[in-house]
N, C-alpha and C positions, 0 to 999 in steps of 0.2 A: 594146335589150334582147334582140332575139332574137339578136344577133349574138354578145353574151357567151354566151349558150346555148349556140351552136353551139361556141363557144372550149372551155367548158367541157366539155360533151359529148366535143371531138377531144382534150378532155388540153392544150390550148393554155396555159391557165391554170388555177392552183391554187386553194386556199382563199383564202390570202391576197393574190393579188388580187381573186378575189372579191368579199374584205372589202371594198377597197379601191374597186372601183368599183364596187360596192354603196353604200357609204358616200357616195362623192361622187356618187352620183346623186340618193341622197335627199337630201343636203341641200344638194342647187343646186335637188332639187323643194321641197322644206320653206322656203329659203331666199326662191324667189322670192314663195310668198304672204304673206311677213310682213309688217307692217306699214310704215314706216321707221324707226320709233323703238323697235322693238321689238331684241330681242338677238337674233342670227342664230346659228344652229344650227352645229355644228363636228363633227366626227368621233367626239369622245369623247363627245358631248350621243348620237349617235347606235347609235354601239358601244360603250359603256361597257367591258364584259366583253373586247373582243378589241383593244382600245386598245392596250394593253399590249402584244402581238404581233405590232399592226401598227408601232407608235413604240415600238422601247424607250425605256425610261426612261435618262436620260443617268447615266452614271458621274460618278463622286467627281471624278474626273479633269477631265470636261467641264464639271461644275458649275461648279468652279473657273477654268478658262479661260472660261467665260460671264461670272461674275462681275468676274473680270479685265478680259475686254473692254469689257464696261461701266460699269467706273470709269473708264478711261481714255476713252472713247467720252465721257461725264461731262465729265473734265478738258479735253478737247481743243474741247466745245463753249465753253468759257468763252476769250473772245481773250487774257485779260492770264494765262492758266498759265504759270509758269514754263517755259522750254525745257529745261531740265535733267529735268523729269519727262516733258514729249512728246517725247524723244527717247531713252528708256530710260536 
């Protein structure tokens, strides 16, 4: 911790890493005292408000190619798919 101080302090790093290992310190601390069965803590559970800024949100664009990837990713796990559709 004191070491990011000192980053900060010299202008080394910004806000948004700040956020950024801010966020993953506390929730690798939050994280280790949980239970096991319990749900583990994630960045947005932690920064709600500055989530946004650290991850944008994916475009129309990306959405689509995620989508995409994972129908095929889908088809490609079943052995008997046609080759015609695993091979574009």
């Amino acid at each position: 911790m004191r070491n990011i101080e000192i980053m900060l302090h010299d202008g080394m790093i910004g806000e948004k890493s700040i956020l950024i290992a801010l966020s993953a310190l506390t929730t690798g601390n939050l994280n280790s005292k949980l239970k096991k069965e319990a749900k583990a803590y994630k960045m947005e559970d932690i920064l709600p408000t500055s989530y946004d800024y650290i991850v944008p949100p994916p475009t129309e664009e990306e959405k689509k190619q995620a989508a995409q990837n994972a129908l095929i990713s889908y088809i490609q796990s079943k052995p008997s798919a046609p080759k015609r559709i695993l091979n574009g």
